[in-house]
N, C-alpha and C positions, 0 to 999 in steps of 0.2 A: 895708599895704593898697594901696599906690601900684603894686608890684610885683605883686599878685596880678590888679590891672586889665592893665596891659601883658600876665602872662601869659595873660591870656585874650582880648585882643586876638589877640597870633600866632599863638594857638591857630586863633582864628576866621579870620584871616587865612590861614594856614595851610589850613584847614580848605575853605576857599571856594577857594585856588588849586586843592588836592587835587580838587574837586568839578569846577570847569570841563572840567581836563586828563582826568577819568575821563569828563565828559558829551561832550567833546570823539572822544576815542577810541569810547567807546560811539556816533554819531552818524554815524563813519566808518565802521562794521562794520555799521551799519544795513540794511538789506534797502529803504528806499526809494531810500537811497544808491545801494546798485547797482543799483537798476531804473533810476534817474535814467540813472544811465550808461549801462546795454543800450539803453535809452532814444535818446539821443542816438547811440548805434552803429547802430541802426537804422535812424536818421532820415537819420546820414550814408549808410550802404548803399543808401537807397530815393534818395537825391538820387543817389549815382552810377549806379546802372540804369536811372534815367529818363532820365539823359546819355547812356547806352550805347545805350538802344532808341531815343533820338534818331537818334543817329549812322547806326546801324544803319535805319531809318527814310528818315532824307536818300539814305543809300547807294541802297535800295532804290528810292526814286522817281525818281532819279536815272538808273540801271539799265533804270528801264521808260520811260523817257522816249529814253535811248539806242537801246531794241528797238522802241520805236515807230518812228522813224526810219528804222530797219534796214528793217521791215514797209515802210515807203511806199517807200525805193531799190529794195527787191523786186520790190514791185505796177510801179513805174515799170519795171522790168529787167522783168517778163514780159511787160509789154506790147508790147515792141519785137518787130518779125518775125521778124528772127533769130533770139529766142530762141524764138519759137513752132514756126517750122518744127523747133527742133531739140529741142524737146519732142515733139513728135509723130513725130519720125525716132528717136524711142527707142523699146530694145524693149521686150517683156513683161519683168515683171521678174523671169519665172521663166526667162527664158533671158538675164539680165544675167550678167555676170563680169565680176570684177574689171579685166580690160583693156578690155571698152567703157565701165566706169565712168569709167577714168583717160581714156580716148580724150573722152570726153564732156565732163568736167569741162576738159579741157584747151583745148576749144573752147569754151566760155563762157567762162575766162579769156580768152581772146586775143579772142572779142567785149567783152568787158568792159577789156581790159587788166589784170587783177586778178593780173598776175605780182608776186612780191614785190619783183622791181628798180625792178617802175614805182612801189609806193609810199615808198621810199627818198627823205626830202629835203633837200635841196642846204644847208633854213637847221638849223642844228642849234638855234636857239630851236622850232623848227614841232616837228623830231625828238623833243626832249624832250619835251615835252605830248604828243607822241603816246606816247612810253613810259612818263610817265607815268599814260595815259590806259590804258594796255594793262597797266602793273601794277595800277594799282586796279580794273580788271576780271577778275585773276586769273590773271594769264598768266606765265610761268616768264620767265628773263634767256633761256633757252636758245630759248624757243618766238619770245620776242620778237626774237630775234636772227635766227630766223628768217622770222618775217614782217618783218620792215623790209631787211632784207638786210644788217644790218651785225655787225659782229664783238662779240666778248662786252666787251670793254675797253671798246668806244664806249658802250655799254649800262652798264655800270658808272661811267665819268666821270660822264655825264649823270647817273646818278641818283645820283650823290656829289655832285654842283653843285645836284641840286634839292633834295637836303636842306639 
């Protein structure tokens, strides 16, 4: 009799481990299991997009606050007499060409000083921030190289030291 108890203990013992490890696997094959999870993938996804239209976001206000600026040096540069009188010593623009364009623009440079030698600076802390002021505005090594007037190596140290 002692023996028919035991066997029905293991049995059940037995029987109960069997039942966990089946509820266990059936539990992980679940359908609320994996929404759980798309769940949380989703949740991660919407947390990084909201990071990215930040960014994207900062960039852009950033941007306009730049062209703001741009705008007022403008309004200030049209107001000077120089440039007016040589707004108004231009032609129609249906008799421009390409050489009174350059002729033009090259005289508001040299009223402005806006040659690329004269924005070139001596400290290479000022240089950097400007390149990298000019790469995160979208400008090529090659475009930059030539507006600051220096060579492509310079352009690439500096921006191996700012990273």
């Amino acid at each position: 009799m002692a023996s028919a108890v035991y066997i029905t203990l293991i049995n059940i013992i037995l029987i109960f481990i069997s039942f966990l490890i089946l509820y266990n696997r059936i539990n992980k094959k679940s359908a609320p299991s994996i929404v759980e999870e798309y769940t949380r993938e989703v949740e991660r996804l919407i947390v990084e997009l909201n990071r990215a239209v930040d960014d994207v976001l900062n960039i852009s206000e950033e941007r306009i606050q730049e062209l703001k600026k741009l705008l007022r040096k403008v309004e200030r540069f049209l107001r000077k007499p120089e440039v007016k009188e040589l707004i108004q010593r231009l032609p129609d623009e249906k008799t421009v060409d390409e050489s009174t364009e350059e002729s033009f623009s090259d005289q508001v440079e040299n009223i402005k000083g806006l040659r690329p030698g004269n924005i070139k600076s001596k400290e290479k802390g000022d240089l950097a921030s400007k390149i990298k002021h000019l790469i995160s505005m979208g400008y090529s090594r090659e475009e930059i190289c030539r507006i600051l007037d220096i060579n492509r190596a310079e352009v690439d140290l500096l921006l191996s030291l700012y990273r």
